[in-house]
N, CA, C and O atoms as CSV, one atom per row, in Angstrom:
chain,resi,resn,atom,element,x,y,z
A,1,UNK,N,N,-25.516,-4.770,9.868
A,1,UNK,CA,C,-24.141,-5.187,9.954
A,1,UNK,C,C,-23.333,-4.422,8.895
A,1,UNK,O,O,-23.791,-4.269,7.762
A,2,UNK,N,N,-22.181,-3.959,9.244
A,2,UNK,CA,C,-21.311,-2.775,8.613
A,2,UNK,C,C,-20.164,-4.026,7.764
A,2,UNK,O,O,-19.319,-4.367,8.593
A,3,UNK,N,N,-20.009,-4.533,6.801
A,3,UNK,CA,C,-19.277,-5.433,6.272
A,3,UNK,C,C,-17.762,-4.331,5.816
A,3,UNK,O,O,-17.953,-3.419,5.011
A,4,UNK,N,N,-16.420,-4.536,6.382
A,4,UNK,CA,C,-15.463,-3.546,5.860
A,4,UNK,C,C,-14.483,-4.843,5.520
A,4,UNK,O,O,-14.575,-5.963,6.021
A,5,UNK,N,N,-13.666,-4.458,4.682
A,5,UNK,CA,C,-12.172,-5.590,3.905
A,5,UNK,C,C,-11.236,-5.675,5.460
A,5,UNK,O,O,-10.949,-4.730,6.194
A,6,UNK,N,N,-11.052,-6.479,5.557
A,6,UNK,CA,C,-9.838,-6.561,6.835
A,6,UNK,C,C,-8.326,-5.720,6.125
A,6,UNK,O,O,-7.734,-5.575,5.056
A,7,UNK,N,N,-8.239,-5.250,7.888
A,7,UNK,CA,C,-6.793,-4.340,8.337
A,7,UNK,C,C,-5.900,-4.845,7.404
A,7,UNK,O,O,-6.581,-5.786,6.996
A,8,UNK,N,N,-4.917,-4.898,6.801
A,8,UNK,CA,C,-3.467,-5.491,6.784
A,8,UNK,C,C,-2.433,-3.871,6.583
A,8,UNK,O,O,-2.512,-2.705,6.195
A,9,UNK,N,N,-1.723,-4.636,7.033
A,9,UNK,CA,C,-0.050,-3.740,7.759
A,9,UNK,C,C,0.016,-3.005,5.974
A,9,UNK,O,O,-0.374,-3.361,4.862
A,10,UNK,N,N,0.598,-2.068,6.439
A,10,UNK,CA,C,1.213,-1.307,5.071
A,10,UNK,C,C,2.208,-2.246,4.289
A,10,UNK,O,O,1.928,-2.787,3.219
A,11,UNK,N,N,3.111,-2.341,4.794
A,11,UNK,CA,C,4.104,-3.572,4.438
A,11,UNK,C,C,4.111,-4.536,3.800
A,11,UNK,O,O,4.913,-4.953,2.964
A,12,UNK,N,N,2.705,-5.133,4.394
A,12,UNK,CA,C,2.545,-6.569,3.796
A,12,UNK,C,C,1.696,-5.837,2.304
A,12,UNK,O,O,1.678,-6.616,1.351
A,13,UNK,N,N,1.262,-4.947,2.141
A,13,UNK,CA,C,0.558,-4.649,1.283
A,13,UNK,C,C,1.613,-3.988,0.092
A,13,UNK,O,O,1.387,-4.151,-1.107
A,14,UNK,N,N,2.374,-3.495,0.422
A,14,UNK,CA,C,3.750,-3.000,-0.431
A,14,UNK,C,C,4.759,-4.132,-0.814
A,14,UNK,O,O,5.605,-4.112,-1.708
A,15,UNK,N,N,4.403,-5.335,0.272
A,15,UNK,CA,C,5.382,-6.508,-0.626
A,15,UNK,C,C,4.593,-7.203,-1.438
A,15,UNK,O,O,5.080,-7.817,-2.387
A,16,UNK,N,N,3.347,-7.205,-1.198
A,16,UNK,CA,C,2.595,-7.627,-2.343
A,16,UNK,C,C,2.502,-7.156,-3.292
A,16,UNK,O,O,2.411,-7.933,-4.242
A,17,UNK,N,N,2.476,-5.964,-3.535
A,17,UNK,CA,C,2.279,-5.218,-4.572
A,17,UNK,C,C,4.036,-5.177,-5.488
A,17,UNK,O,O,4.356,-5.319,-6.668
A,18,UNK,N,N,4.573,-4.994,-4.612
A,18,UNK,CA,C,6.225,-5.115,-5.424
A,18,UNK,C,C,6.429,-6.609,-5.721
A,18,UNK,O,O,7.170,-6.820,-6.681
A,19,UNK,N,N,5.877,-7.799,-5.039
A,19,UNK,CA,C,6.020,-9.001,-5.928
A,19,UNK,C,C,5.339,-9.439,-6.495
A,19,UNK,O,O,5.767,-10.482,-6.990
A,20,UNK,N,N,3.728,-9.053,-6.915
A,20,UNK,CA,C,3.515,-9.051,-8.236
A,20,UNK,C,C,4.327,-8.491,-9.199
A,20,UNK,O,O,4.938,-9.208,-9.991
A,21,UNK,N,N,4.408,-7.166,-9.220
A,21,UNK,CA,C,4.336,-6.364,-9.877
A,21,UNK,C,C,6.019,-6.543,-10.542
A,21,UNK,O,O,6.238,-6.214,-11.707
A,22,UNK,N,N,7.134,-7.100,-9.642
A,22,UNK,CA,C,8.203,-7.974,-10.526
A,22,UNK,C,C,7.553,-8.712,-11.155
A,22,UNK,O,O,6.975,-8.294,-12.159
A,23,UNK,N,N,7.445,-10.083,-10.740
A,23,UNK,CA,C,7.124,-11.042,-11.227
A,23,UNK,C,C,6.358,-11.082,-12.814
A,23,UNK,O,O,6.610,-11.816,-13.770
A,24,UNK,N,N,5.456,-10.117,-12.686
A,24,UNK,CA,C,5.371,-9.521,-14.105
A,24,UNK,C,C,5.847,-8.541,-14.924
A,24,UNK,O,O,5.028,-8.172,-15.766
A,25,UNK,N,N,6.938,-7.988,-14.949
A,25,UNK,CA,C,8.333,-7.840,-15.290
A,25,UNK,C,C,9.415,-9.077,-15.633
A,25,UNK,O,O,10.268,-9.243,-16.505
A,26,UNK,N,N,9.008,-9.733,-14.673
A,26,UNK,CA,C,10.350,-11.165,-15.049
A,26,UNK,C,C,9.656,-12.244,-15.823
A,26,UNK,O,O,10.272,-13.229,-16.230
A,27,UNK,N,N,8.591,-12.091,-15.993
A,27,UNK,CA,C,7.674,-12.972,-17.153
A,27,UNK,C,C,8.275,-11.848,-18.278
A,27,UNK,O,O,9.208,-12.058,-19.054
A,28,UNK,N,N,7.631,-10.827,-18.175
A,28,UNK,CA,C,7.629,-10.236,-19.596
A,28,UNK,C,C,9.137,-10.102,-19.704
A,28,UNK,O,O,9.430,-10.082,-20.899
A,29,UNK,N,N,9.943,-10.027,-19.122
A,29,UNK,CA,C,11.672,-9.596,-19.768
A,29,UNK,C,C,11.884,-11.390,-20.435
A,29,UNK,O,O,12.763,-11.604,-21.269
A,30,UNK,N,N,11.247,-12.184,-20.087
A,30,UNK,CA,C,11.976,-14.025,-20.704
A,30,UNK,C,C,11.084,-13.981,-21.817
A,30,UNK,O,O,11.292,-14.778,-22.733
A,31,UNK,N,N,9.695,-12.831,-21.932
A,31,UNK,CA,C,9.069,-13.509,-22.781
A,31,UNK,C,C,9.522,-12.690,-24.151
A,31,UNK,O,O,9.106,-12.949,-25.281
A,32,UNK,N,N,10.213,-11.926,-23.896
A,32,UNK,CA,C,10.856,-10.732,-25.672
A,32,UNK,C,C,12.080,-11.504,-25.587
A,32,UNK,O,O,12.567,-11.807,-26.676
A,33,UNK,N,N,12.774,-11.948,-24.403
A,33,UNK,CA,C,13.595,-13.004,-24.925
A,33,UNK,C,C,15.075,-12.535,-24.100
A,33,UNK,O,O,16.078,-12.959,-24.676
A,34,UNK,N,N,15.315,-11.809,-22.973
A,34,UNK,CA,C,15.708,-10.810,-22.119
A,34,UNK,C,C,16.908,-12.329,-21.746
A,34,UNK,O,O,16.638,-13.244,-22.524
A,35,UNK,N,N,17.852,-12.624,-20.956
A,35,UNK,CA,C,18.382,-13.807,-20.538
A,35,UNK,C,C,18.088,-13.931,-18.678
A,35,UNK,O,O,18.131,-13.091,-17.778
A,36,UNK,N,N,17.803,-15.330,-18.706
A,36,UNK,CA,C,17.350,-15.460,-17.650
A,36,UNK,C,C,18.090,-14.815,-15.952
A,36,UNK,O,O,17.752,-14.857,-14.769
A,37,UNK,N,N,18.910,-14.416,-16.525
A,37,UNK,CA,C,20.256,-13.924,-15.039
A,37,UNK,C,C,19.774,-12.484,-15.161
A,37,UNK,O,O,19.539,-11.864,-14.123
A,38,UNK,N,N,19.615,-11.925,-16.303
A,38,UNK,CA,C,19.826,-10.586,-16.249
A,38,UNK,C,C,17.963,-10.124,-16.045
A,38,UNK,O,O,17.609,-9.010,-15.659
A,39,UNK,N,N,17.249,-10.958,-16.309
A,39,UNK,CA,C,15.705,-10.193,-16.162
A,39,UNK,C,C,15.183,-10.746,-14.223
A,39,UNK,O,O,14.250,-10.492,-13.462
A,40,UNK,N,N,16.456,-11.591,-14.177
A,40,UNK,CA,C,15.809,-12.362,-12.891
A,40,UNK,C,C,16.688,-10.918,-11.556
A,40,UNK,O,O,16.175,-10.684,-10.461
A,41,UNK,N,N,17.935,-10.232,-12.034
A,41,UNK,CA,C,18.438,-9.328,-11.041
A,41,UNK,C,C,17.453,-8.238,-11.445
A,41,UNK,O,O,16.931,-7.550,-10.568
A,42,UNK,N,N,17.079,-7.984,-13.179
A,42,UNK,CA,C,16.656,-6.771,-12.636
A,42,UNK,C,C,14.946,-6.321,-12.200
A,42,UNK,O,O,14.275,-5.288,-12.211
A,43,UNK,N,N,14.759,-7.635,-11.863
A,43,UNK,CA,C,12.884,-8.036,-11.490
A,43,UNK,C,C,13.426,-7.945,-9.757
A,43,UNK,O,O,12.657,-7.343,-9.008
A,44,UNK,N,N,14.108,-8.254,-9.431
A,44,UNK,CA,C,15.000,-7.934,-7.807
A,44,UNK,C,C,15.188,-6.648,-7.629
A,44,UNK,O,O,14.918,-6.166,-6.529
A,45,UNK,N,N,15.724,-5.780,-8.749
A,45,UNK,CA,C,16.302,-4.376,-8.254
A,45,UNK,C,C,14.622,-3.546,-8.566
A,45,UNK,O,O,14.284,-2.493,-8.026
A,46,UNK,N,N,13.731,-4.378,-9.598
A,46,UNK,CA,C,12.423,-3.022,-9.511
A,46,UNK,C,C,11.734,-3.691,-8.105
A,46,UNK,O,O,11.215,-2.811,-7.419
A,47,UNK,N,N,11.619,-5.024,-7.542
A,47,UNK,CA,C,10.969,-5.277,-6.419
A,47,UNK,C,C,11.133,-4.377,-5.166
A,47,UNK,O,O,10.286,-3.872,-4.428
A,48,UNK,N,N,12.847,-4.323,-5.155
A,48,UNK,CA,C,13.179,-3.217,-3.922
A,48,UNK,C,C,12.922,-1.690,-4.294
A,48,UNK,O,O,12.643,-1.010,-3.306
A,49,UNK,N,N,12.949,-1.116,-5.306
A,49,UNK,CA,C,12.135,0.098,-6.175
A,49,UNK,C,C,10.847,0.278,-5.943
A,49,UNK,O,O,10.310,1.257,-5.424
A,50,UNK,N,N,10.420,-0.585,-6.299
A,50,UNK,CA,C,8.795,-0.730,-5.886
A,50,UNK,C,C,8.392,-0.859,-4.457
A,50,UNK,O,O,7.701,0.047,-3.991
A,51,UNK,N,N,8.726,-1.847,-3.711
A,51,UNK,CA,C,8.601,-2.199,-2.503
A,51,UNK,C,C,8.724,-0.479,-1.552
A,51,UNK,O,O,7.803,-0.014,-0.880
A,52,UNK,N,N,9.808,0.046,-1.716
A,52,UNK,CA,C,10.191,1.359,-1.096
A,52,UNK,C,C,9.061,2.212,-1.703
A,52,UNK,O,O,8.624,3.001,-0.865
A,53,UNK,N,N,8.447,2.298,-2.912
A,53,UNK,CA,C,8.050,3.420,-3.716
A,53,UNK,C,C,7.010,3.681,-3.018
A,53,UNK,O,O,6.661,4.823,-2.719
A,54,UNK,N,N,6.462,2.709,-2.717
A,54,UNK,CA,C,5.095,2.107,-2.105
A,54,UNK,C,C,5.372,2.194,-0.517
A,54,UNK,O,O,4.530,2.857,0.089
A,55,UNK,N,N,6.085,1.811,0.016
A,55,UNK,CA,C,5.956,1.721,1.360
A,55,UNK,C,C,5.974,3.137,1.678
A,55,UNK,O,O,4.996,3.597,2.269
A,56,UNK,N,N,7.159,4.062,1.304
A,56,UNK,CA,C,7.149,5.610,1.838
A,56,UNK,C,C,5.888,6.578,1.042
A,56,UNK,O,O,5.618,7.610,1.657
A,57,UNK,N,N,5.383,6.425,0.209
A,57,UNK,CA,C,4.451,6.800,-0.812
A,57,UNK,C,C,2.888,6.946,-1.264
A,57,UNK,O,O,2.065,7.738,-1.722
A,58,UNK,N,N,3.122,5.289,-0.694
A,58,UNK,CA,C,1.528,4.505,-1.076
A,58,UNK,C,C,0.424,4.763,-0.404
A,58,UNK,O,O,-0.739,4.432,-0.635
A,59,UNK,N,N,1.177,5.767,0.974
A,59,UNK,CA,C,-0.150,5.046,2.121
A,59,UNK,C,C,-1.053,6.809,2.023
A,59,UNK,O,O,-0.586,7.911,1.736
A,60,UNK,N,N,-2.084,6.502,2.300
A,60,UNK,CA,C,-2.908,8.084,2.340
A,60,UNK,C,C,-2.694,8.252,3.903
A,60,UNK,O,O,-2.383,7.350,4.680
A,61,UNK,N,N,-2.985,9.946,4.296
A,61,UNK,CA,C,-3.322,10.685,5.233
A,61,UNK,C,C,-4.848,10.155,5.305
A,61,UNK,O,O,-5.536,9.875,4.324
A,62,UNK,N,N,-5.201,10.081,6.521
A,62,UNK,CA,C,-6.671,9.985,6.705
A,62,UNK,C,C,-6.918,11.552,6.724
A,62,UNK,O,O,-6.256,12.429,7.279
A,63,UNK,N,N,-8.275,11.659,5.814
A,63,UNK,CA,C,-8.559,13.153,5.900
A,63,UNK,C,C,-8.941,13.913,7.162
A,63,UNK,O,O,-8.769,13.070,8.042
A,64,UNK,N,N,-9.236,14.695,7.571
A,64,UNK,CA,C,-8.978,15.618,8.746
A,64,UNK,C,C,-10.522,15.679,9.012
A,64,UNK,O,O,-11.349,15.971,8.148
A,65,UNK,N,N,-10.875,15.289,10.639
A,65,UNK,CA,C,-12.254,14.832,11.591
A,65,UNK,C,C,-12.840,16.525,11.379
A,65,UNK,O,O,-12.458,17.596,11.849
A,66,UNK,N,N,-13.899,16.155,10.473
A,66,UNK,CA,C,-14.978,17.552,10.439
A,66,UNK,C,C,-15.402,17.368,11.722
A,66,UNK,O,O,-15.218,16.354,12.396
A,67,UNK,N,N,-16.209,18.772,12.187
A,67,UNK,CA,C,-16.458,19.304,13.412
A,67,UNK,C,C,-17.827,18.532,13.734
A,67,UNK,O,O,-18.553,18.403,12.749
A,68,UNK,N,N,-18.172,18.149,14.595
A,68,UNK,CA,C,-19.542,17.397,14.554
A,68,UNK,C,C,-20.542,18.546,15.287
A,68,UNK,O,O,-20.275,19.246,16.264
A,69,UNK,N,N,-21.726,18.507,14.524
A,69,UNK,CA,C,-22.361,19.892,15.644
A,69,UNK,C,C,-23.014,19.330,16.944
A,69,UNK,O,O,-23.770,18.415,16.616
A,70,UNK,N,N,-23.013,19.555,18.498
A,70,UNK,CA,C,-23.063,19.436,19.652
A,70,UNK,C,C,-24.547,19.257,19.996
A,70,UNK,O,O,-24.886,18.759,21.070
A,71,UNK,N,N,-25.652,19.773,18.837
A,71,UNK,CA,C,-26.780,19.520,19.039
A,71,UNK,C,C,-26.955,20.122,20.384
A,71,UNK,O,O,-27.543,19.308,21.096
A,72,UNK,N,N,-26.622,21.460,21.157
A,72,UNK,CA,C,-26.704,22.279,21.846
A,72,UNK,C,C,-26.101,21.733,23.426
A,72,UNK,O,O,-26.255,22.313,24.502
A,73,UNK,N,N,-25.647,20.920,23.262
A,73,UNK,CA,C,-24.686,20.370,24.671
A,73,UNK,C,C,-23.290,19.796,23.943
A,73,UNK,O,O,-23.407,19.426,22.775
A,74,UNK,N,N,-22.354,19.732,24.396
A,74,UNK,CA,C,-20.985,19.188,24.362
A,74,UNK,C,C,-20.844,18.223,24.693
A,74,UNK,O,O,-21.394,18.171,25.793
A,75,UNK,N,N,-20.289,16.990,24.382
A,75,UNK,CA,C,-20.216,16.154,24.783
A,75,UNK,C,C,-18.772,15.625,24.988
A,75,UNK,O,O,-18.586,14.419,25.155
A,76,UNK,N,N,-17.815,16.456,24.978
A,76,UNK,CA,C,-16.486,16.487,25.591
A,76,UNK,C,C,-16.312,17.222,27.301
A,76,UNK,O,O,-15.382,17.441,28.077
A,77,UNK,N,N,-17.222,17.339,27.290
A,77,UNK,CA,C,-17.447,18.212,28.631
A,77,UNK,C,C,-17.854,17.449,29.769
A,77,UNK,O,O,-19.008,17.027,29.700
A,78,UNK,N,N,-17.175,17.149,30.847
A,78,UNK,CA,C,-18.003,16.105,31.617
A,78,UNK,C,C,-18.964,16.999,32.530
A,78,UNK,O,O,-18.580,18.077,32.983
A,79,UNK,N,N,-20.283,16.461,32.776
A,79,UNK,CA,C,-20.810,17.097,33.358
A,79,UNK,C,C,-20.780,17.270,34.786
A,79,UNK,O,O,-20.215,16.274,35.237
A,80,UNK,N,N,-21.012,17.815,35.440
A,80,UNK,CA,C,-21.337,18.273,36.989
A,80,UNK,C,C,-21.960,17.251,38.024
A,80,UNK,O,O,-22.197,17.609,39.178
């Protein structure tokens, strides 16, 4: 049995990652002492920063299908 992490959407994986990744920003801006209006917009403006950075950015190219050798028949070939 081949055990792999389940699919999820790019998206959902870029809003996760941009709302952690505020959220600890808007802890740390209350915790040096930042005021609560101003660390709470700008934990909003890195979420949509992040969120984008990641969504257009984040995702890899799957690398490019090496040639498989045919073992002396083709098997794209239908036969006769």
């Amino acid at each position: 049995m081949h055990l792999r992490p389940p699919s999820f959407d790019h998206g959902v994986v870029s809003f996760v990652w941009a709302l952690a990744l505020s959220l600890f920003l808007w802890i740390g801006m209350l915790s040096i002492g930042v005021s609560s209006p101003v660390a709470f917009i700008l934990s909003l403006l890195a979420f949509g920063a992040i969120f984008l950075f990641v969504r257009l950015c984040g995702e890899e190219e799957p690398p490019p299908r090496a040639a498989q050798p045919s073992g002396g028949r083709d098997r794209d070939r239908a036969t006769p």
